[in-house]
N, C-alpha and C positions, 0 to 999 in steps of 0.2 A: 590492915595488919600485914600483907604481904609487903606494904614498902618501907614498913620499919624491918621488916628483918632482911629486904633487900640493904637499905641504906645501915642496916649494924653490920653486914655480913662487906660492906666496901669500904665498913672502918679499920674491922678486923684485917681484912687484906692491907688496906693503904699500911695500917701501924706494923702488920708482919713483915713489910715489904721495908718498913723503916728499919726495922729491927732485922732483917737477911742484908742490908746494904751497910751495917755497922760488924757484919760476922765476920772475922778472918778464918779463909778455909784454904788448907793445904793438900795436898795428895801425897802418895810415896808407892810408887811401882815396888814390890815388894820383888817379883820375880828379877828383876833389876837389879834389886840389893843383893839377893843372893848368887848372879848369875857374871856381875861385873867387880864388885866391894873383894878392897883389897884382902882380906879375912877371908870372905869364900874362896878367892882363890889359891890364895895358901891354905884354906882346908882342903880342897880339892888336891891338890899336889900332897899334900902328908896322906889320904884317905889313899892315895894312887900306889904310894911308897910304901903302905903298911900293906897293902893287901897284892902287890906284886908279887914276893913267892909264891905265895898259894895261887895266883891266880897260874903264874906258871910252873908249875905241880901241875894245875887242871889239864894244862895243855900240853905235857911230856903224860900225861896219864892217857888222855885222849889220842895223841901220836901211837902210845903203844897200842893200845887197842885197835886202833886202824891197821897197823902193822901188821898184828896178832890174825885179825882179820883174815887181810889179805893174803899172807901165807897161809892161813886153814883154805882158802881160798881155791890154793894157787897146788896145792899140796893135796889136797882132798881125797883125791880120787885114788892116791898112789897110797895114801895111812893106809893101818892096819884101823878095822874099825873101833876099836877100843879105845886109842889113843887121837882118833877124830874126836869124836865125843868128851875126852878130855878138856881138851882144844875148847869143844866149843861152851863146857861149863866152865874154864877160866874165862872167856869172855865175856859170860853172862858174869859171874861173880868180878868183874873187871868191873861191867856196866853197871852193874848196879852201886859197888863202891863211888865210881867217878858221879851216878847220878846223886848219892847221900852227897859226898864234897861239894861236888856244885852246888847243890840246893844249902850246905850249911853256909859256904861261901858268900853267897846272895844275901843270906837271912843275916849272917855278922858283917856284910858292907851295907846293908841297910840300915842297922842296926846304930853303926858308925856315923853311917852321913845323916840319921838322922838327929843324934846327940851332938852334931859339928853344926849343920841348921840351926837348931834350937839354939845353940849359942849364939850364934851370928842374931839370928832373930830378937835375942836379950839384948844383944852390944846395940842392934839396929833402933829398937826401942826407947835405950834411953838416950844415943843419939836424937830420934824425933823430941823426946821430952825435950833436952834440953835446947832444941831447936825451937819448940813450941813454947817453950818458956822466956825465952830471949828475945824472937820477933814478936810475940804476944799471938799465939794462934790459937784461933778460939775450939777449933776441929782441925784434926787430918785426919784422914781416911789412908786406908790403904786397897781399899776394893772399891771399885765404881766400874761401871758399864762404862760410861762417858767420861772424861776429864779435858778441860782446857790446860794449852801447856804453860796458862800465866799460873795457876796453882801448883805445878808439880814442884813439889820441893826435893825430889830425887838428887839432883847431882850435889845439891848440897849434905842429904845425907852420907850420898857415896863419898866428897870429899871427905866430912869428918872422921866415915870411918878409915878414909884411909890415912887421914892424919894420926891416930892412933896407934 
């Protein structure tokens, strides 16, 4: 009994092994697409362009505070106490404004590069289809641990999209 289910268990193999050497299988570094593809990089450069004033806003906001700072700082000892105290609740009311902007800042360029992604990620997609449609590819992947480089089909994604 044991060597019919040896000898059915090295058919099943032999025939799976038929069937894995008729498979066409592709790969696509996904971090690659997003990190080289002509598209991410012109999102990257628009994402840079739209959040540039605010970002410097952040840091004329941050200058003055440091300023503010340093003259209560520098000054301290010489105020009247009433108007240290001032001094030093604009700076709280300073810090805590610069920390709400920073943190809205972060959450809306996040928010951005991930809606710019998701795009890229669409275009990236049906580039593979129609790659996988045309060479006859029976699986690509986009995540593996291991990959050999006769399967990566990356630079031919990256060229299409940057044909595009």
């Amino acid at each position: 009994m044991k060597k019919i289910a040896v000898v059915a268990g090295l058919l099943m193999l032999g025939s799976s092994q038929m069937a894995l050497a008729e498979l066409k299988v592709g790969f696509v570094n996904t971090e690659r697409v997003f990190r080289e593809a002509a598209p991410a990089q012109r999102a990257l450069k628009a994402l840079e362009k739209e959040f540039a004033p605010r970002a410097q806003e952040l840091q004329a906001l941050a200058k003055q505070i440091r300023e503010t700072q340093a003259d209560l700082d520098k000054n301290s000892m010489t105020m009247k106490e009433t108007d240290r105290r001032a001094k030093e609740r604009d700076i709280e009311a300073m810090n805590r404004d610069f920390q709400r902007r920073n943190r809205e800042f972060r959450e809306d360029q996040n928010m951005r590069s991930g809606q710019e992604m998701a795009s890229i990620q669409e275009r990236a997609n049906k580039v593979i289809q129609q790659i996988a449609d045309a060479e006859k590819y029976d699986l690509i992947l986009q995540e593996a641990v291991f990959v050999s480089p006769r399967i990566d089909i990356t630079d031919k994604v990256l060229k299409s999209l940057s044909d595009k």
